[in-house]
N, C-alpha and C positions, 0 to 999 in steps of 0.2 A: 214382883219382878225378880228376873236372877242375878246375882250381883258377886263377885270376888268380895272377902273378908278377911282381914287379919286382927288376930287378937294376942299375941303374944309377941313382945319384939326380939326375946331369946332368941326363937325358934325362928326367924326368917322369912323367907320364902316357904319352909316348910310349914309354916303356921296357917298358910293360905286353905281356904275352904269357898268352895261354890255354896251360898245358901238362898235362901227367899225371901226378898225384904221388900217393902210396902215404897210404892212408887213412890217418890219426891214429888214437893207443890211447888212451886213456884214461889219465892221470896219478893220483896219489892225491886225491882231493877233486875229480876232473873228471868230468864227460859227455862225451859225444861227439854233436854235434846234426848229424842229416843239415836241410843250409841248405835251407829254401822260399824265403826273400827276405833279400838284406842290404844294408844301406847303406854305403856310403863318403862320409868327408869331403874335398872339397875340397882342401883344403890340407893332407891327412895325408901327404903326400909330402915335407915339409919337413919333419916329427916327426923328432928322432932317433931315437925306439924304432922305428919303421920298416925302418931300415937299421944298428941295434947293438941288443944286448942290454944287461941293467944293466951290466956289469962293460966296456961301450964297446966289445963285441967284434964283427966283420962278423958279420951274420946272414943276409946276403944268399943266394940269393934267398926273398924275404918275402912273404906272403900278403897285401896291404891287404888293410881295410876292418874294420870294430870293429861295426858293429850286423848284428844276423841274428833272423831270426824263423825258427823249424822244430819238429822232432820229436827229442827224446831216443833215442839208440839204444843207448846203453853206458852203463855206469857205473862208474868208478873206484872202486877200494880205499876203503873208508871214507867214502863219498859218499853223502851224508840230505837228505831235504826234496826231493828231482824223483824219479820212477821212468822208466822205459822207456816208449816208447810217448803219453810227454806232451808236448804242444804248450808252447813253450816261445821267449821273447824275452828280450835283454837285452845288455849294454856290456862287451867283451870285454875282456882286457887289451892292454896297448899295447905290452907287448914281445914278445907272441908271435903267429906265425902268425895272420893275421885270418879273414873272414868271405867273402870272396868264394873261394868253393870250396865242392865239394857235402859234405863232411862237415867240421866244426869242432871242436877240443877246447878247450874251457872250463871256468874253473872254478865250477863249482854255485851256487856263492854271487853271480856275475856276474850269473846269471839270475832271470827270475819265471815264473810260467804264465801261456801265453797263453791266452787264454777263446777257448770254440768258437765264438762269434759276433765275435770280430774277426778278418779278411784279415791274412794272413803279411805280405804286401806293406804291410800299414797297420801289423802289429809292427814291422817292420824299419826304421820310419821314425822311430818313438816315440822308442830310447833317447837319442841322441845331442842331439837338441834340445829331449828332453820332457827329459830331467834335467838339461841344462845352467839351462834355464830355473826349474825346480822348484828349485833347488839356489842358482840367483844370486838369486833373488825371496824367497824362505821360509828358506833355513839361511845365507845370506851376509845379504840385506837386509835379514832381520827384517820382511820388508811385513806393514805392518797395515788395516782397515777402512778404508777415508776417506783413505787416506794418496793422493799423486800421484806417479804414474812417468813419467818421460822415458825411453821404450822405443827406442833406436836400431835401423836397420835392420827396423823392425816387418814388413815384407812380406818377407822372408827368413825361412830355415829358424826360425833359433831365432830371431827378434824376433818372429816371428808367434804362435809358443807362449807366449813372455812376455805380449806382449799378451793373449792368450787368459786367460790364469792369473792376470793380473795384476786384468783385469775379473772373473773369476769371482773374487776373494779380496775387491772390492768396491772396491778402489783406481778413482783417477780417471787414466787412462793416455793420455798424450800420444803418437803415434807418428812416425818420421822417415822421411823417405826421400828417393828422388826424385817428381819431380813426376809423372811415369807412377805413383807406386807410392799415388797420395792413395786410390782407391776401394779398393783392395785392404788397405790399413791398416785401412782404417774399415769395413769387411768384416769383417775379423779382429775388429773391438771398441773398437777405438779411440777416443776422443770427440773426439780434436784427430789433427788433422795438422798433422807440421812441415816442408816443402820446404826440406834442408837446401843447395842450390843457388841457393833465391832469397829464402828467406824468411830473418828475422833471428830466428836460434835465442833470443837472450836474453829475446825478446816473451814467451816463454812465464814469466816470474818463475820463482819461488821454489819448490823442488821436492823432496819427501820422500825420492824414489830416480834414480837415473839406471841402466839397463843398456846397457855401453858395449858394443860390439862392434867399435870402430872404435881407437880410442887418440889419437892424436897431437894434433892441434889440437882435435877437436871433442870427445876426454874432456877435455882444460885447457876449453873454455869450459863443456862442460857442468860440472863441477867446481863452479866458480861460481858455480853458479845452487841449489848446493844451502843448505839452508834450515839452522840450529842442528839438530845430532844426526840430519843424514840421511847418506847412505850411497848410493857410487859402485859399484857391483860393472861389475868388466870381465874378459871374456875376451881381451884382447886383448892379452897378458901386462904383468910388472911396469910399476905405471903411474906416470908422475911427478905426473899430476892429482892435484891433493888439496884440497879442499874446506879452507875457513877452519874452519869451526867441525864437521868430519864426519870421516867415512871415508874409506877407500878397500879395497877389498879385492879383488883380484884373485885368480883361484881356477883348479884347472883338475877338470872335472867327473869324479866319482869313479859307478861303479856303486854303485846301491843298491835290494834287491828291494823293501823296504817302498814308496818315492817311486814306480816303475816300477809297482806294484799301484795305487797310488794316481791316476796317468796314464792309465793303461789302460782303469781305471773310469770316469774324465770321457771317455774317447771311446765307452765304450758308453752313458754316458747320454745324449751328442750337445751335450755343454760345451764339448768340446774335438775339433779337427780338424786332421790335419794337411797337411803343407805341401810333397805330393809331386809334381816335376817329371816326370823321363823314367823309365819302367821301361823297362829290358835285359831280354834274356836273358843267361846268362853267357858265351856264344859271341858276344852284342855288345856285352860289358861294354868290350870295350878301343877300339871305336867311339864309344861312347858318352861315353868320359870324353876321350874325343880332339876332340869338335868344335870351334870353331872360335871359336863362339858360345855361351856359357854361359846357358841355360837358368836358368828361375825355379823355384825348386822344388827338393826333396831329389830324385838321382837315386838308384834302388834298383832292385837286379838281382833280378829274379826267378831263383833260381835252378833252379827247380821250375816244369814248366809251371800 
């Protein structure tokens, strides 16, 4: 099969090579998904599970990319709940072999069924910032009715999900960005924009939730602003922000089929959209993550014409 490799973590994105490597089997508890579309993250080339396994060992050369939308074709020893022949998305593990490659082994439990009226290209895009989002909003922040969020990076992959979920949950949701990014915020759902280059973030008061994506200075001011018994959630790892009278909880996004069923449905009833940039082929998957100028949008390889 043809499959993305990186062998150097120097070199980056530039270390990426298209080669030909021997299908995967099926483990106990795994499928084996022939890949239609998958995503990669930006900055997954800094992950250590990229380039070691748990035990800190080389694993080099490694598969990125952690989201894939396709068709089940195997199935592992003692493996319940997917069959053969089912269309299928969902959030890989992060120490093994990824998603950019025409067949994948994962484990079953990783996954949900993808419904025949949503585009592979549109699964593949879902897991990573539908559940990051799903995950810092509803099981990290407790968001409730009426409550207000300060959504960072709202025109970005996962800020634009947050905001999306955050308005459909009924929250009143502040968005940030740059100042190119104000109609695309408020596009998403947004009711405010915040111009964190020119405007003065504290204008907005007192604030139920904050989703950081950023860390350093702007989670310590958003911090601040949060209100008695509200709650900071950041991906942006361990955070020194910490609210007077709140939380803080930083998290990193776990698979989950129930939340992923859940996501999938708000984008066939047309609640929820996502937030996709460049599709590849996988023969320009290593062009694509090479340019020069980073594109808006989740980039997602088609791996299937």
């Amino acid at each position: 099969m043809k499959a993305i490799v990186v062998t150097n973590q120097a070199a980056g994105t530039a270390g990426m090579k298209l080669v030909e490597r021997p299908e995967p089997r099926p483990a106990i508890n795994d499928v084996v998904v022939q890949a239609h579309a998958s995503g990669f993250t930006w900055d997954e080339l800094t992950w250590p599970p990229t380039w070691t396994d748990r035990l800190d060992r080389d694993r080099t050369p490694s598969v990125p990319g952690h989201e894939l939308a396709g068709v089940v074709t195997a199935l592992g020893y003692g493996t319940t709940g997917l069959s053969v022949g089912q269309r299928v998305f969902g959030l890989t593990d992060w120490f093994r072999d990824g998603t950019l490659a025409e067949y994948v082994a994962v484990e079953a439990r990783n996954l949900a069924p993808l419904p025949g009226d949503v585009d592979f290209t549109v699964g593949a895009s879902l897991p990573m910032p539908g559940l990051t989002a799903w995950q810092g909003l509803f099981v990290h922040g407790h968001l409730q009715v009426g409550q207000s969020i300060l959504a960072h990076g709202a025109a970005g992959v996962v800020g634009s999900m947050v905001t999306q979920l955050a308005r459909g949950a009924g929250a009143y949701v502040i968005g940030t960005g740059r100042a190119a990014d104000r109609q695309t915020v408020l596009d998403f759902g947004a009711q405010e924009f915040v111009d964190l280059e020119n405007d003065t973030l504290e204008d907005v008061g007192a604030i139920d939730l904050v989703f950081d994506i950023f860390g350093g200075d702007i989670a310590k001011r958003s911090a601040a602003l949060i209100r008695g018994g509200g709650t900071l959630v950041t991906i942006a790892g361990p955070a020194a922000a910490r609210p007077a009278n709140g939380l803080t909880v930083d998290f990193v996004v776990e698979s989950d089929r129930a939340q992923l069923g859940e996501i999938v449905q708000r984008v066939r009833e047309g609640r929820l959209r996502t937030n996709i940039g460049n599709v590849s082929t996988l023969e320009g998957a290593v062009a694509a993550f090479n340019q020069t100028e980073r594109r808006k949008g989740k980039t997602i390889v088609r791996v299937r014409p």
